[in-house]
N, C-alpha and C positions, 0 to 999 in steps of 0.2 A: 109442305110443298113450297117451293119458291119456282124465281123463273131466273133465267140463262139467257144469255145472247150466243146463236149459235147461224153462222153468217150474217149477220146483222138483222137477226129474227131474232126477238125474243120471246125465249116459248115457256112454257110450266115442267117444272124436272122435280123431280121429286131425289131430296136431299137429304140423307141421313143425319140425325139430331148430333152425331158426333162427330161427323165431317164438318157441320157449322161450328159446334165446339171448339175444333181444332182452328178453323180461321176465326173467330173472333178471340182464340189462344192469341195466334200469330200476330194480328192486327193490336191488340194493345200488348205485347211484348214489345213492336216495333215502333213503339211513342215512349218507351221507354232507350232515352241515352245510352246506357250501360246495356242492357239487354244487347239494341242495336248495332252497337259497337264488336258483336261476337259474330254480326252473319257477315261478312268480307271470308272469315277462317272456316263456316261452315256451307259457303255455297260451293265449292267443289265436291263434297259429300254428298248435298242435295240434287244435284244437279252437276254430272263428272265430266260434261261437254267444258264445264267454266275454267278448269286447268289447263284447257289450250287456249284459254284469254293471254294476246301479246301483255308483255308486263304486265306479271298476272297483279301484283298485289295493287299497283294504280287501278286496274282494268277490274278487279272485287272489288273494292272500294267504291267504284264506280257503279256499277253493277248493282252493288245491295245499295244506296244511295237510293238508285231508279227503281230497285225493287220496293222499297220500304216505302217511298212517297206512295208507289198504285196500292200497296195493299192496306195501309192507313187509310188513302182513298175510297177507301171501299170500292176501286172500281176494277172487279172482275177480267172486262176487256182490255184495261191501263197495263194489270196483270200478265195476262197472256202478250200483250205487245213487246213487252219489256222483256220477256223470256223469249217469244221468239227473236226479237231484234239481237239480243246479246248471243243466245245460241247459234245465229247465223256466221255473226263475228266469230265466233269458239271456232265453227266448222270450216272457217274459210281462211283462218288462220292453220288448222290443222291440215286443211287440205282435202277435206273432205266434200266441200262445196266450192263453187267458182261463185266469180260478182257475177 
């Protein structure tokens, strides 16, 4: 068990031993230089909103930059801020969302 913030409550969620796996996979891949240097090329795959980032390749760069600080961070909420904030941008550049 651990706990989640889920609108600014945080409550107890029960978390599979392999989904923690996989984030503290992700989290020291991305303290790793070279490692980190590969997710700019792989968040259009992860996440296919980020190919409507204006000047995609500044705008990834950017992008896993703010992703890689929250999730070294270990902070969950940093996380979701940073995905929502950039996916807004992706949708509102495609067209899909207004300001």
């Amino acid at each position: 068990m651990t706990h989640i913030t889920i609108k600014g409550e945080r409550v107890a969620a029960i978390v599979s031993e392999s989904t923690l796996a996989m984030s503290q996979l992700l989290a020291a891949l991305l303290t790793s230089e070279m490692a980190a240097s590969a997710l700019p090329a792989v968040l259009p795959a992860a996440f296919p909103w980020a190919s409507s980032l204006p000047d995609t390749d500044t705008h990834l760069k950017a992008f896993a930059g703010e992703l890689r600080e929250a999730v070294v961070a270990e902070s969950p909420e940093r996380v979701r801020r940073v995905l929502d904030d950039w996916q807004a941008v992706a949708e509102v550049r495609a067209g899909t969302r207004s300001t």
